[in-house]
N, C-alpha and C positions, 0 to 999 in steps of 0.2 A: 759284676754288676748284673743285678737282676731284672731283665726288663718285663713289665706285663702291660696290658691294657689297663689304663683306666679311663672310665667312663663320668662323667658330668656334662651339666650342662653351662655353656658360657655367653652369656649376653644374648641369651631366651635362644639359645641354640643348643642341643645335642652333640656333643663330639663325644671323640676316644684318640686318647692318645697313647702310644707303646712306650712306656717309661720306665726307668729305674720308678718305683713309689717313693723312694726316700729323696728324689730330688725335690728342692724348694719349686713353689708354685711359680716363683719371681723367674726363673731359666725357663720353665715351662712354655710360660707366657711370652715372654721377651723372643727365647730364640730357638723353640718348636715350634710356637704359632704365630712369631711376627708382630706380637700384641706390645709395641716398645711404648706405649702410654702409659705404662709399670714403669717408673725409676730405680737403678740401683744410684744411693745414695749413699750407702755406708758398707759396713764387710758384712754382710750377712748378719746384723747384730739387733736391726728392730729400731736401731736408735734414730733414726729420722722421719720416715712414716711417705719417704716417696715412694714408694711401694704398696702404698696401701689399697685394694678390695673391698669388692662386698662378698662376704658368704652366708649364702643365705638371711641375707641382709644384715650382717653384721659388719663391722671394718675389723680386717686381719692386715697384719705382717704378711705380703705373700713371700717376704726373704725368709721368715721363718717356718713357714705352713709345707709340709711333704704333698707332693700332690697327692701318694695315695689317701691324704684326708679328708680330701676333696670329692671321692667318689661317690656318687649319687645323689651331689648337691649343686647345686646353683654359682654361679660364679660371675658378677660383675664387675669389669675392668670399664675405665674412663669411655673406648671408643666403642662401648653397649648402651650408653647414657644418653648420647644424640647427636648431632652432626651438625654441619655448617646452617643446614638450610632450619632444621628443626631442634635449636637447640633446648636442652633443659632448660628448667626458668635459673638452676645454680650455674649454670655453665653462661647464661647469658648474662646476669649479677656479676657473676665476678667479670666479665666485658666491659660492662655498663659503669662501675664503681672502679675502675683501675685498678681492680686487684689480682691481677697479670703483670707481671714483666718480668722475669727471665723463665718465669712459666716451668720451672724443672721441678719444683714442689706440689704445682697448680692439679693435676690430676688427682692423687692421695690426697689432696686437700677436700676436693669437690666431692669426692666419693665419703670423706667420714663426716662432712657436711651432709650429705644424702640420706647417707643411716640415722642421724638425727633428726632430722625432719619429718622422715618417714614414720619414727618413733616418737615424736614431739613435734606436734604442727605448729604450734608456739612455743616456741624455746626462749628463757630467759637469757640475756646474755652471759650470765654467769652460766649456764648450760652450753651455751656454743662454746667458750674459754674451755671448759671441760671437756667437750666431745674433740677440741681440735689441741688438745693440748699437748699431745704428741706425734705431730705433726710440725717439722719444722720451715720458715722461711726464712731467706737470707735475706731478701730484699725490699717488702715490699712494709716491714715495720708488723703486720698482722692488722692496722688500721683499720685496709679498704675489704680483707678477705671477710670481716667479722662485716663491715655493712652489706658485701654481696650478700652472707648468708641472712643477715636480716631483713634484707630488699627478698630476697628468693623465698623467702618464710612467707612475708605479708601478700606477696603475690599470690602462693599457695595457696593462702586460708582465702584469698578472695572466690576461688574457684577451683574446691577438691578434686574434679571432673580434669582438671586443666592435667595435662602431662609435659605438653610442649608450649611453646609458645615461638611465636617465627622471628629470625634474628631481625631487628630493629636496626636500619642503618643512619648513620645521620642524616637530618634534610638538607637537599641539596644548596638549600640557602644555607646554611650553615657558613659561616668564615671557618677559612681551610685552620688560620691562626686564633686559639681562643674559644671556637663553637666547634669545631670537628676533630671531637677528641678521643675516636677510640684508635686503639693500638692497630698500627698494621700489619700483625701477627697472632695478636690475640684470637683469634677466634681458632688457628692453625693448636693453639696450646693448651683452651681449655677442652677443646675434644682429642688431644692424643696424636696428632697429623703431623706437630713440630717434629722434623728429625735432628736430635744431637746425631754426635761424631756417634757413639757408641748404637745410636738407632739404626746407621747406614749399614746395609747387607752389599759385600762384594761377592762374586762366585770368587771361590777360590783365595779366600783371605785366611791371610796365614796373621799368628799373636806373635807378640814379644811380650817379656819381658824382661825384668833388670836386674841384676846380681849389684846389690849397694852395701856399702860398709857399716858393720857395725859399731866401727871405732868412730870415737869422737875426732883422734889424731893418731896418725899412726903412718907408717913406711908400709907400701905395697913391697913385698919382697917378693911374690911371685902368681904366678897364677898358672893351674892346670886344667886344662879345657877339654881334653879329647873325651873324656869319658863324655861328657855330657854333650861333646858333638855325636858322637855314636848311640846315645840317647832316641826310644824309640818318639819317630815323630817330631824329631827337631831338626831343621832344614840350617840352622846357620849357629855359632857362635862369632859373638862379634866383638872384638877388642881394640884398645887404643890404636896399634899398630895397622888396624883394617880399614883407619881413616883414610881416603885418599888424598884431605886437602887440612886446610887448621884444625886441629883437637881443640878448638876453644869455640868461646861467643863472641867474638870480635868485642865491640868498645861496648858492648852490654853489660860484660863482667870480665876485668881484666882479670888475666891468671884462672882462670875458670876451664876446666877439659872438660869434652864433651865425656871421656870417659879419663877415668887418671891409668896412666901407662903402668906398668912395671918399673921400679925404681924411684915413683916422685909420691908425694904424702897423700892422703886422702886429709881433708881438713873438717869435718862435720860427721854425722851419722848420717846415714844416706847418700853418699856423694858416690856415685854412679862408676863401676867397673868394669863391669860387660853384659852386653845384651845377645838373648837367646831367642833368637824364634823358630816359632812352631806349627804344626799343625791343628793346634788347638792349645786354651792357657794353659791347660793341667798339664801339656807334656811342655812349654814353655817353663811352666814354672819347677817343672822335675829337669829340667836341663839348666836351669839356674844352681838347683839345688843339690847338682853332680858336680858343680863348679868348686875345685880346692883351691880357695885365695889363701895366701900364709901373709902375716901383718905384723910387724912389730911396733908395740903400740910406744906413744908418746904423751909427755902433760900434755894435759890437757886444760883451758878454762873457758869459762861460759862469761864471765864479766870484765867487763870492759875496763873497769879501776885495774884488775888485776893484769890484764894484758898489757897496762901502758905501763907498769912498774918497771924497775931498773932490772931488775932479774930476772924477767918473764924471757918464757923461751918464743923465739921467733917465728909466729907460724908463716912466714911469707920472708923472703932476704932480704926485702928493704925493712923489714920493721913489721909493726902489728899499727901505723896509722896509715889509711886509704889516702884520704884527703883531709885538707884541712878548706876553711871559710871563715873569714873578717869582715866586720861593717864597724867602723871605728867613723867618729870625727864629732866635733865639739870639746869644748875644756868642760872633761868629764868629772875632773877632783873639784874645781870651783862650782860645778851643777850639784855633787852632792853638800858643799861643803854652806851653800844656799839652802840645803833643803832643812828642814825643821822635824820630819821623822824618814831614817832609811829604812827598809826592812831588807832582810837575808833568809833566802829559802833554800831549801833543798826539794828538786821533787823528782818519783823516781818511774817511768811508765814502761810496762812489762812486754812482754814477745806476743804477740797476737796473731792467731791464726785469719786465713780467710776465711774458711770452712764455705765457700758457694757448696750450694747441694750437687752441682754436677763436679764429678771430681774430674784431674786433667787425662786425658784424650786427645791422638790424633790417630788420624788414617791416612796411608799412603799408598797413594798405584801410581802408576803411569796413563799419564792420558790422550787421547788419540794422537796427540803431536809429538808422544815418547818424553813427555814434560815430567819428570818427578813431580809430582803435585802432596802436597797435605792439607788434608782438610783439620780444621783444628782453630779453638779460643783463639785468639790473641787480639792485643790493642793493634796493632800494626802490623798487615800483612806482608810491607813489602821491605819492610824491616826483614824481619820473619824470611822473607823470598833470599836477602843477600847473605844472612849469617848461614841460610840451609847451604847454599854455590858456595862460599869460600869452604864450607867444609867438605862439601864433594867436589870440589877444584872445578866447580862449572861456572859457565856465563850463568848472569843472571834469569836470562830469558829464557832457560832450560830448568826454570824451578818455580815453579808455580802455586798459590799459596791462595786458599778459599775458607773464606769465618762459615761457619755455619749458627744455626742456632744455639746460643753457648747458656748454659743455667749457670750463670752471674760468675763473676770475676773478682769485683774489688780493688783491681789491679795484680792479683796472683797470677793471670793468666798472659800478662805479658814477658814472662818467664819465657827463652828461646829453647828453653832446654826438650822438650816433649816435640815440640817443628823439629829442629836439627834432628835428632837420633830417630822420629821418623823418616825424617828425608834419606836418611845413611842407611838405613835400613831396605827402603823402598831400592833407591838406587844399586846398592848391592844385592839383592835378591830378587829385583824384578818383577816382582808378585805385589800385590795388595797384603799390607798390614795393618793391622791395627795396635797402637798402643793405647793401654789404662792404667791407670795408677788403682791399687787398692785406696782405702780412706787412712789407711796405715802412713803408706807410699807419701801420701800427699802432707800428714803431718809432717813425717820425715825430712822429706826431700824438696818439698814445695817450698817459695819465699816465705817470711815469716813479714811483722812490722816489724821495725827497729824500735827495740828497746833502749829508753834515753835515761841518763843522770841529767839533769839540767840543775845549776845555780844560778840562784836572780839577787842581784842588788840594784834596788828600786830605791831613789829618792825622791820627796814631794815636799810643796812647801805646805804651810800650817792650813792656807785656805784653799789645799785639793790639787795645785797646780803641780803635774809632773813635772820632774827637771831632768833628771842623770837614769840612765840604766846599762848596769855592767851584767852581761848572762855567760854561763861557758855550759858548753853543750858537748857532751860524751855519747855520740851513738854505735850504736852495736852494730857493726853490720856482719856478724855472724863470722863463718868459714870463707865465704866467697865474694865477691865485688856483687853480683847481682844488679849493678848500678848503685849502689852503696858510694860510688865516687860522688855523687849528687846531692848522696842526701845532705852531706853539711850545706850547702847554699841553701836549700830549702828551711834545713831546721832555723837556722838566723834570720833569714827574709820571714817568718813568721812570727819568731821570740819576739815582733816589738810590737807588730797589730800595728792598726788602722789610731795611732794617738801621736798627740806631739810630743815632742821631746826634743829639749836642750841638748845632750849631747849623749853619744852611743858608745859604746864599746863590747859589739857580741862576738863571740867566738865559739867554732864547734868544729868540732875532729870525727870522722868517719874511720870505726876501731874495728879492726879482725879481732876476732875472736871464736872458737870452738862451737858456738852455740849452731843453731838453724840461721842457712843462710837467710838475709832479711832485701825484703825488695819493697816493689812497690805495694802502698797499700793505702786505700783512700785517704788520700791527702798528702801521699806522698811526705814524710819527714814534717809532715806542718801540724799533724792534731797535735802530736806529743807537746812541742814547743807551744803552742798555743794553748795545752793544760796549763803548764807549769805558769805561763806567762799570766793568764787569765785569776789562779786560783792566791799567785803574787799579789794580783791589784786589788783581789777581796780582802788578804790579808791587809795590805795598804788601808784600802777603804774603814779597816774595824780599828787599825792603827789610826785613823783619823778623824774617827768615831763621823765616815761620810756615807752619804746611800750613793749604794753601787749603781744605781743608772743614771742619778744626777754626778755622779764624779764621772763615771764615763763621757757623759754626754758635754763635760765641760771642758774634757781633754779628747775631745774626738780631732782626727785630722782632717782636716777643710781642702775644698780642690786643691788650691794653687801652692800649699805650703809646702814645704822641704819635710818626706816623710823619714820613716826611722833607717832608712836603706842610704838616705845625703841624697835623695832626688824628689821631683813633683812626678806624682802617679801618669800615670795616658790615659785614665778612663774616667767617667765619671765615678762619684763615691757615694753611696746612700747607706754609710752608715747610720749619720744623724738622724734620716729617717725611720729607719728601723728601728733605732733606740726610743723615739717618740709613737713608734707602731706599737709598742712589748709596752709601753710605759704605764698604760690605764689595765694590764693586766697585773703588772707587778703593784700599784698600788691596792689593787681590789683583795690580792692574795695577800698580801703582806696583813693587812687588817684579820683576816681570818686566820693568818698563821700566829698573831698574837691573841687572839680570841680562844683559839683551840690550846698553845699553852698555857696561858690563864686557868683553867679549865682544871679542876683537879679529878673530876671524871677520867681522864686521858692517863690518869698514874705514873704507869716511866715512859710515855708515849710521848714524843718532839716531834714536832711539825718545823721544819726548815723549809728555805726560799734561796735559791742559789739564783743567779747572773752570771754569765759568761758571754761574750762579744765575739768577734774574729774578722781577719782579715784573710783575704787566697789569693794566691798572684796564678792566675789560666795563664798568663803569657807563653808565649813560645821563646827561646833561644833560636840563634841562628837566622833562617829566611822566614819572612812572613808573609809569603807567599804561598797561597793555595789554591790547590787546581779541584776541578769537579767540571765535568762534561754535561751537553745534554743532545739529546736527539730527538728527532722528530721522525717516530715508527713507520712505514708504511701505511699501514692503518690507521693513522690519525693521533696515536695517543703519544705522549711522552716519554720520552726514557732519560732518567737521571743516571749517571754511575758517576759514585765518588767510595772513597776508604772511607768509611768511620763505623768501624765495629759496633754491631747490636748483643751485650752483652745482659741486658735485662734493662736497662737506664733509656730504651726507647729511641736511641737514632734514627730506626727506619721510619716512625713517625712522624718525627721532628722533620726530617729529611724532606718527607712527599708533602707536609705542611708548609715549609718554606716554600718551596717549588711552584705548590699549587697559589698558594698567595700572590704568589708573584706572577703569574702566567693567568690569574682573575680565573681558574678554573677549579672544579671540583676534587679533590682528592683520587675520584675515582678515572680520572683520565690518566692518575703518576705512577709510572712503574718506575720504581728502584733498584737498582743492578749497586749492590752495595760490598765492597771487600773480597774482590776475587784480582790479583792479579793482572790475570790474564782479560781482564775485562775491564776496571777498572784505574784511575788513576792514583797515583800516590798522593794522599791529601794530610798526609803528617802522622805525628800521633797523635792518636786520639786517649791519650791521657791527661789529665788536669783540670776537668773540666771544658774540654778547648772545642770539642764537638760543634757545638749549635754555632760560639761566633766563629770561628775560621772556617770549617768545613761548611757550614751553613750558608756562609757568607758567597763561598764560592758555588754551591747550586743555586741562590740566589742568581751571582753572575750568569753564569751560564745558563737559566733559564731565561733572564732577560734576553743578553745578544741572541739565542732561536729566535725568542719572538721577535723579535726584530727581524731577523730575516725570516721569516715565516711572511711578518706581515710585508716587510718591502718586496717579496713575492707575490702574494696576494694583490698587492695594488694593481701589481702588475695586471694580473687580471682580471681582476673588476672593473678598472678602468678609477680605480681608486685614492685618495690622497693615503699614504700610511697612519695620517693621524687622525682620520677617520673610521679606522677602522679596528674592531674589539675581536678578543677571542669568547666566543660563545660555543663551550663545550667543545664538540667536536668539529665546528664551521668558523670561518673567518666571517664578520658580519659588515659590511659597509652600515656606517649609523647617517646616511644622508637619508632623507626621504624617508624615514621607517619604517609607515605604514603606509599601502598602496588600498585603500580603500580598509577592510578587513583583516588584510592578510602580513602578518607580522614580517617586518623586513628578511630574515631569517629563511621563509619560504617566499621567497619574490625570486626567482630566476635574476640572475644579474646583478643580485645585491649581496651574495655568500656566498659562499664557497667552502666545502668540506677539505678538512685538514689533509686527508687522504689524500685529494687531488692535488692541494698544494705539496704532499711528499714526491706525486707522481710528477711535478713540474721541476720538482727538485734536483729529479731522477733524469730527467731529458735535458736539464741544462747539463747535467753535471756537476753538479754543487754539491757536497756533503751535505747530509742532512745531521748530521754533528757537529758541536759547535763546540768550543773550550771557555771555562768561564776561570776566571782568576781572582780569588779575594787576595788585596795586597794593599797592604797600610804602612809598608817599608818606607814608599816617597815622604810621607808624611815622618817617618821614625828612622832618619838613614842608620845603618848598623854603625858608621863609626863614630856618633855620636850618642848614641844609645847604650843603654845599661846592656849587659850580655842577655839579661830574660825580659822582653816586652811588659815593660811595668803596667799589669790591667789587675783587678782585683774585682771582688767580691767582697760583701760584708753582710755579715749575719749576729744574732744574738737569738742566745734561746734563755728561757728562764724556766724554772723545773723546782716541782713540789715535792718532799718528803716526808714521810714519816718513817721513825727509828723510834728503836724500843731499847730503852738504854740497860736494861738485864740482858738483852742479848746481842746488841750489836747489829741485827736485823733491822736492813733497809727495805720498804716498800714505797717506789715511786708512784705517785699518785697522778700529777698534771706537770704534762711538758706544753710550753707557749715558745713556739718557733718562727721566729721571725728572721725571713731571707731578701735581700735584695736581686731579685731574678734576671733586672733591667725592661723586659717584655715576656710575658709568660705564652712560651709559644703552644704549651699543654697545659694548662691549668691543672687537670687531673694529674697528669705525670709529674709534674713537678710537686705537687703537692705529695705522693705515694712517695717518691724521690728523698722526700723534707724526714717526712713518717719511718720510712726503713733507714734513715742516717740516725734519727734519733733514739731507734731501737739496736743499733749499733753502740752508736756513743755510750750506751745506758750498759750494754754486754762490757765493754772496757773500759767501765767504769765499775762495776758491783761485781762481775764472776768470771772475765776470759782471763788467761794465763796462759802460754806454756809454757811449762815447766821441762828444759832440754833434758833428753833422759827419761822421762818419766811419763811426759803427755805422747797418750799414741790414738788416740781420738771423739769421737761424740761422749762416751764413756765416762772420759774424766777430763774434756773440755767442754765448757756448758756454755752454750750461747742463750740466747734469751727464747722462751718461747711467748705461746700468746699470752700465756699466765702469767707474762712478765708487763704486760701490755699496759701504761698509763692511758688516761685520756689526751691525748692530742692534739693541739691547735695550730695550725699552720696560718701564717701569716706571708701573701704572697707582695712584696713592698717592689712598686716597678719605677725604679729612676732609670730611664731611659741610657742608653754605652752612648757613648757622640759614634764607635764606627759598627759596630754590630748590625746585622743583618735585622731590621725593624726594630733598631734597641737592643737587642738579646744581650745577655749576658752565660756566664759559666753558674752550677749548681750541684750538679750529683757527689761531687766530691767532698765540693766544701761544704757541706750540710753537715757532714758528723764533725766537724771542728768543735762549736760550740757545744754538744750535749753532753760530754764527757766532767769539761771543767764545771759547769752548769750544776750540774748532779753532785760533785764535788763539795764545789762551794754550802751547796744546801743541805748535805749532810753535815758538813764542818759547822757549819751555824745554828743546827739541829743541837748536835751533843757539844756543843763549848768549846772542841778543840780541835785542831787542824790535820785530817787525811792528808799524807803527801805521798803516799805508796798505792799504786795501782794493781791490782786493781782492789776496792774497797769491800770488801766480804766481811762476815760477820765477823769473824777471828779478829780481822785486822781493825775493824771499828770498835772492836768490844776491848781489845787489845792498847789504844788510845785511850778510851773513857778510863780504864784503870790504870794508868801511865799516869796520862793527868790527875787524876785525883789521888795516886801515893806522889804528886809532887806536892801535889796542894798540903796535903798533910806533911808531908815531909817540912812542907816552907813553914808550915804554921807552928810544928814542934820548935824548930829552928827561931821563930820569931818570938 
């Protein structure tokens, strides 16, 4: 390696750095000069664009760029652009517009935002689509990033002189819920300041990585290590036998080893062998790659029909089914045998990656108490805390577990597998590690969605009225459990939606199989089932020549009735509403989607109108009980600590929102102490949508009982009734007497009291100045009368415009109208961005995601949506209040992409005449139908 000086300048500065030339600019930056507002987001391949620079005011790949390219030029990274107090007008646009949340793309964004603006003061928006076109996000749909950059434009041309402008914070009259809605991290992200896992510098941090199989199935027969312990620069090889406590993830994923031993199968590609760390990756990964595994390989299959056959070979000793799930009751033969047209479908939804732009990560030391600690994603830290101690044979209080800033999840990130083998690593070597997955790794080894067969037999009578529905559900849950036990209860609790029905009978089986293991993935087991189910009732509806939102709306399920699971719901239901929210949009479209094919200007060009509905059960299983602390600081201010992971979907917001609401104070008095452990209480998981009302519910609590004793404090020393007495910012205010002439009660000696002093009174009695709050709706739902999952749901409908060119099969979405039931919108903005990145999800697995086992190995040749994919938008935020939610609130991030998928569906199929039932719908496969159907047509017609 040849090192020389190279000389540029970087963010109106002069340096020199002594480098190889031929390294990329993106290691340059990142971990010579500490500059971590550079993302790596993919393998060195250019395909994402979180990496992106200015050079000499152009936007570069700095993953692809040598820094000796760089010499004697100019180089702007994110934290050159401006800072908390004096932000860019783009950096404070994307604040202002919500087009922030998990912030891991937000820098390469802002920056090839900048080089347009600079070069285009008015930019079309078909010119920002263009400049940000590669450039990917996971989350936030591309909605609000495109109006930052259009709010950040028109500011500019007000005032070319303008460079900065000063961050703008909410007014303090602002309601904490509804009017004070910027993020509480955003500003940390659009300048560069957030630290991921991979941003944090330890002295003295040694890499791992993982030696994984390249057999789909196969017999470990051996494994030889010494060479690549004696490997220069590698401090540990680490193998099944090195476990000191379970080689597994407890009830996460049964039969799952943290690494497979010598002697038992490997069941996937990637399923994990042994771990090497190092003193840097390159000899990490040369001590992997000294490792001789010998493997005798076995059949292998990736689908699930094939795994249940009679002669399939057994990849697990009980069988190849995980679990099974039933919802049976009603006389289902006499409901169809009433109905006047059945229909029968088939429909089939494919493996779908997460692809969040931050790939998985964790880091592990020991911390001053000799705590094994990891820092690292996950839904649930203390989850996370008990799988890492059974594997190192520790108490749990010897393991300690902290979220940090994570670029978006999806549910991929509650995978144990990246916690545990940091923790075993940490603990056996003593040192600071860090593990990464390449973008490879993460295809490979990371959870996948499960791929469904689902069959629907749906009966109805002549005027619209559903009666009988029989579904069987086949899911894939891959090589491994991954929680794959689950998913059949999920997939049936959603096969039937939010309608009535005479009588049920669903069934679905959780199937091993070869393929990528499959976990969680928004929605949990529910979007698939809610494809097939949703794309069922349009077929119905054209069987019954009925409009799809009056037929909805006439079999919607009503509070009190017996829903499709044989129980009445626990929550309130605003379907109906929502269906009459979307209502005046699908009439408006409909007209114009029959005016445009009318229209013989339009050639082979269809304009379709899809409808899709849903229902989402956030309920929790087990206790409904949750915990969330609060405290009253020294200094006056508040401290919240509860678990509920900030993965991009805004918790920490939501969180000091609730809080402050509740406490009649400003945002800026709430400090959040959120998902550490050792700090924190265990407040569930936080998957499902369950955040805002369980965990919400309970800082709710808990900020009440403080005040409460804050104020029966205070009385004390004012000489005060406690129900007289208000929190005003930082001072307890007696409201007797108010005004003493002039001077506002507030500064009247004898009439306030600063919070401060009431902590110092706290302090002399002896009192905790912490307090425990509990959300708990058990008394009302005893568990043994109760369904196993706390029946609360959500309901949405989205309705979605396309046009399809019937010569090629090519779909272009035009307008999505998204209508959600929220119960109280505690961010408006958020939930809305929330609505926006679901529907740009829904639309990727629906028109182009896939993996294909074998073959998909990343951005390359799995295509998510970019902004070029981008429809117009409309979010509809419909608020029927929960009867127990925390000021109404309801669940949302999850169940958003339910309905965009079917939606899109439907309105291709009504486009070209004939029915998409394979996901996902690409040109091939729609072009691939229209000539199907029409050599039948012709077929029928010779025939006749």
């Amino acid at each position: 390696m040849r090192e020389i000086g190279v000389c540029f300048t970087l963010n109106d500065r002069p340096i020199t750095v002594r480098v190889d030339p031929a390294t990329n600019l993106l290691d340059v930056l990142r971990d010579e000069l500490g500059l971590t507002g550079t993302k790596r987001g993919c393998d060195y391949e250019g395909e994402c664009g979180a990496c992106t620079v200015l050079l000499d005011g152009q936007p570069i790949r700095s993953c692809l760029t040598p820094v000796g390219k760089v010499a004697g030029r100019c180089v702007l990274t994110i934290e050159g652009l401006g800072d908390s107090g004096d932000l860019h007008p783009l950096q404070e646009a994307f604040v202002e517009t919500g087009a922030v949340q998990c912030g891991y793309c937000t820098p390469g964004m802002i920056l090839a935002a900048k080089a347009l603006l600079d070069r285009e003061p008015a930019p079309t928006r078909d010119q920002i689509v263009e400049a940000l076109g590669g450039n990917l996000c996971r989350c936030t749909g591309y909605t609000r990033i495109l109006m930052a950059v259009e709010l950040a434009a028109a500011r500019l041309r007000e005032d070319r002189n303008l460079v900065f402008v000063k961050n703008q914070v909410s007014s303090a009259s602002s309601p904490p819920i509804g009017g004070d809605t910027r993020r509480a991290d955003a500003i940390d992200k659009v300048t560069g300041r957030a630290r991921y896992v991979e941003d944090i510098v330890i002295p003295g941090l040694l890499h791992a990585r993982v030696l994984r199989s390249p057999h789909h199935h196969a017999y470990l027969l051996s494994l030889e290590t010494e060479r690549a312990a004696q490997a220069p620069g590698v401090m540990r090889v680490i193998t099944a036998a090195d476990i000191p406590g379970e080689n597994g993830l407890g009830d996460y994923s049964r039969n799952e080893p943290v690494l497979t031993p010598v002697g038992d199968t490997v069941k996937m590609v990637g399923a994990p062998v042994a771990l090497v760390v190092a003193n840097s990756p390159q000899a990490a990964q040369a001590g992997v790659d000294a490792i001789v595994a010998r493997y005798e390989p076995l059949p292998h299959t990736f689908d699930a029909e094939e795994a249940l056959s009679d002669d399939a070979l057994p990849i697990y000793e009980g069988g190849n089914v995980l679990t099974t799930h039933r919802v049976a009751h009603g006389d289902l033969e006499a409901a169809f045998a009433e109905s006047d047209v059945v229909v029968e479908t088939r429909y089939y939804a494919a493996y779908l990656e997460h692809a969040a732009l931050e790939r998985e990560a964790a880091l592990g030391y020991l911390d001053d108490e000799g705590r094994v600690t990891v820092v690292a994603a996950t839904h649930e830290p203390h989850w996370q805390q008990g799988y890492i101690a059974s594997a190192l044979a520790l108490d749990p209080t010897r393991v300690r577990v902290i979220v940090p800033p994570t670029g978006g999840s999806f549910g991929g990130k509650q995978d144990p597998w990246p916690l545990v083998v940091t923790g075993l690593i940490t603990y056996l070597v003593r040192q600071p590690v860090r593990l990464a997955f390449s973008r490879r790794e993460s295809f490979d080894a990371s959870p996948k969605r499960h791929p469904y067969r689902v069959d629907y037999r749906i009966g109805a009578t002549r005027d619209g009225q559903l009666a009988g529905i029989h579904v069987r559900i086949d899911a894939n849950t891959g090589g491994y459990d991954a929680h794959g036990q689950y998913i059949a209860d999920y997939a049936v609790t959603a096969s039937g939606g939010p309608y009535q029905w005479r009588a049920v009978d669903a069934y679905a089986q959780s199937v091993y199989t070869n393929g990528p293991k499959s976990g969680q993935f928004r929605g949990f087991g529910t979007a698939q089932s809610t494809f097939a189910l949703e794309c069922t009732l349009d077929e119905l509806c054209e069987a019954l020549d009925r409009d799809p939102i009056e037929f909805r709306l006439q079999n919607v399920l009503r509070q009190s009735q017996i829903s499709f699971l044989g129980y009445p719901v626990a929550e309130s239901l605003g379907y109906a509403e929502v269906l009459e929210a979307i209502r005046p949009r699908y009439l408006a479209f409909r007209e114009e989607m029959r005016a445009f094919n009318a229209s013989a200007e339009n050639g082979t060009l269809r304009k379709g109108l899809g409808l899709a509905g849903m229902w989402y059960r956030f309920g929790k299983s087990g206790s409904l009980r949750v915990e969330a602390h609060a405290e009253l600081a020294e200094d006056g201010h508040f401290v919240v600590y509860c678990s509920a992971p900030d993965y991009g979907q805004g918790t920490n917001t939501v969180m000091s929102q609730l809080a402050a609401e509740t406490l009649g104070v400003s945002r800026a008095h709430i400090e959040l102490v959120n998902a550490d452990t050792a700090l924190t209480p265990d407040s569930g998981i936080q998957g499902a949508s369950r955040s805002t009302y369980f965990v919400g519910g309970a800082v709710c609590r808990a900020v009440q009982n403080l005040k409460q004793e804050i104020l029966a404090t205070a009385a004390e020393l004012l000489d005060c009734p406690p129900a007289d007495l208000t929190l005003d910012g930082t001072r307890v205010v007696c409201q007797r007497n108010q005004v003493f002439g002039d001077v506002p009660s507030h500064e009247q000696p004898g009439f306030s009291i600063s919070l401060s002093e009431v902590a110092r009174e706290f302090d002399r009695m002896g009192k905790s100045r912490k307090v425990i709050g509990l959300f708990d709706v058990s008394p009302a739902f005893p568990e043994e009368t109760r369904p196993e999952y706390f029946p609360i749901f959500v309901t949405g409908a989205h309705l979605a415009e396309v046009i399809v060119d019937l010569r090629t099969g090519e779909v272009r979405v035009t307008r999505v109208v998204a209508a959600h039931d929220v119960g109280r919108a505690v961010n408006p903005v958020d939930a809305m961005g929330q609505i926006e990145g679901a529907v740009l999800m829904g639309l990727g697995a629906a028109l182009m995601e896939e993996v294909i086992p074998g073959q998909t190995t990343g951005f390359g040749d799995y295509y998510i949506p970019t902004i070029k994919s981008l429809p117009d938008i409309e979010v509809m935020l419909v608020e029927v209040p929960s009867f127990h939610g925390p000021f109404g609130v309801k669940g949302l991030g999850e169940a958003a992409m339910l309905p965009s998928t079917p939606a899109l569906i439907n309105a291709i199929s009504r486009a070209v005449g004939v029915r998409i039932r394979d996901l996902p719908a690409t040109p091939e496969r729609v072009l691939g139908r229209i000539s199907e159907s029409a050599n039948q047509q012709m077929a029928s017609q010779r025939n006749g």
